[in-house]
N, C-alpha and C positions, 0 to 999 in steps of 0.2 A: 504494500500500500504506500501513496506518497505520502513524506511526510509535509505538511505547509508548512512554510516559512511564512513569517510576517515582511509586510514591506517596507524596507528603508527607504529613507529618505535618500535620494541621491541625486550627486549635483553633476551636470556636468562638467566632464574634462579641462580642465584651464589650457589654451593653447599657452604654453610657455615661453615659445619661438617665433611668437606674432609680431612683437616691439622691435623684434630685429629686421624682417620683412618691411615695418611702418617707417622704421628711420632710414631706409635707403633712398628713400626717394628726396627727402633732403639733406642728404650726401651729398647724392649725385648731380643735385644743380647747385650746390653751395654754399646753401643755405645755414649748415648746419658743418662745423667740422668734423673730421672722421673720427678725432679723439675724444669730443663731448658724447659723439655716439654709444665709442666702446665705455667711457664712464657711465652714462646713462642703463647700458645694459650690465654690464657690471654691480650697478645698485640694486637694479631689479632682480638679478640673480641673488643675490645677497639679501634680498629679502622674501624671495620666495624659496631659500633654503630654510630662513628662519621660522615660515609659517607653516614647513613641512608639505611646500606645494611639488616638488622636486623628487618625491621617494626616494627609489633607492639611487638615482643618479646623484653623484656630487658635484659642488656647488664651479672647480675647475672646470669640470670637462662639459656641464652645461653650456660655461662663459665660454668655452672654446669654441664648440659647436654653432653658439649665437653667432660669435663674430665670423667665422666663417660665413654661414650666412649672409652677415648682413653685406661681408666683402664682394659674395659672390652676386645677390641681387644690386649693387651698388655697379659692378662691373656690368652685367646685365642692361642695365637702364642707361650706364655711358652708352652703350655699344648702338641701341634706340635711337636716343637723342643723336649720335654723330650719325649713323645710316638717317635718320628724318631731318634731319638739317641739307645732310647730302642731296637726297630725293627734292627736296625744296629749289635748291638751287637750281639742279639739272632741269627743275620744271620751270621755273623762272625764266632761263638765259632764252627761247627760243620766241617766251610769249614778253621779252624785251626788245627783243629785235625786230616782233611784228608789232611793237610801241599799243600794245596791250595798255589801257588806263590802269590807273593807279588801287583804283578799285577790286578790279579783275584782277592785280598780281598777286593783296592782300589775302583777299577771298581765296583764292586757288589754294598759296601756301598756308591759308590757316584750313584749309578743307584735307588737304594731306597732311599736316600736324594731325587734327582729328581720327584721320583713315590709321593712324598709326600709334593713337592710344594715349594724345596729348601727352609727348616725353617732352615737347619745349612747352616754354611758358609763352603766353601772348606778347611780353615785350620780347621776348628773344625770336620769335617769328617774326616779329616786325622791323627789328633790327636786321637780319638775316635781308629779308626786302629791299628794305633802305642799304645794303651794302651792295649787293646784286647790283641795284638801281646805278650807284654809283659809277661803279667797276665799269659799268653799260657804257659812262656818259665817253662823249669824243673828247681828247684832248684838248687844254687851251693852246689857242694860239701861241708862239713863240717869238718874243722880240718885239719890239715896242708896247706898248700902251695897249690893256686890252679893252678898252672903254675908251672908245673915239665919241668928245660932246661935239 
């Protein structure tokens, strides 16, 4: 015959390797330096061995594990952001040349940031633009005066 058991209470699982996934993303645009990170996670380790949220793992090879982690989603998201910057440009230079409005260059490159899971921020897409744009322009003139009144 079975025997019943009563039901606990049960909570779930605490992701413990969340904080290291959450702080890469401002790593990797700057935001945040790499060594406030590892501090950051280092604390939380350290106090999720204290509340016994960590079982039988100890409290090193958790904090090792993290910062792997958060190194390898940090490399991850560079790698994004420089292929989605790439892709921008290469899409820029040709609809520069057919002197595409300023509108249409914006729109396009902020529509492939999107297509690619927003790794730039909107001023750095617009920056990106505004360089392109630049790079486009013809050279000035050379020698004498470039403004005849």
């Amino acid at each position: 015959m079975l025997r019943h058991t009563p039901w606990r209470r049960m909570s779930a699982p605490r992701d413990i390797y969340g904080p290291a996934r959450r702080l890469a993303r401002p790593v990797a645009r700057g935001w945040l330096p790499l060594e406030q990170a590892y501090a950051d996670l280092l604390v939380t380790t350290l106090r999720e061995e204290r509340s016994g949220e960590l079982g039988k793992c100890t409290a090193p090879d958790v904090f090792r594990f993290k910062r792997f982690l958060l190194q390898t989603e940090v490399t991850r998201l560079e790698v994004a952001r420089d292929l989605a910057s790439h892709r921008i440009c290469r899409l820029l230079k040709p609809m520069i040349a057919l002197r595409k409005s300023w509108g249409s260059l914006m729109a396009e490159a902020h529509n492939l940031n999107g297509e690619a899971g927003f790794p730039l921020t909107e001023s750095e897409v617009t920056e990106l633009v505004e360089t392109e744009v630049w790079w486009a322009l013809p050279q000035a003139p050379t020698g004498g005066r470039r403004h005849v009144r």
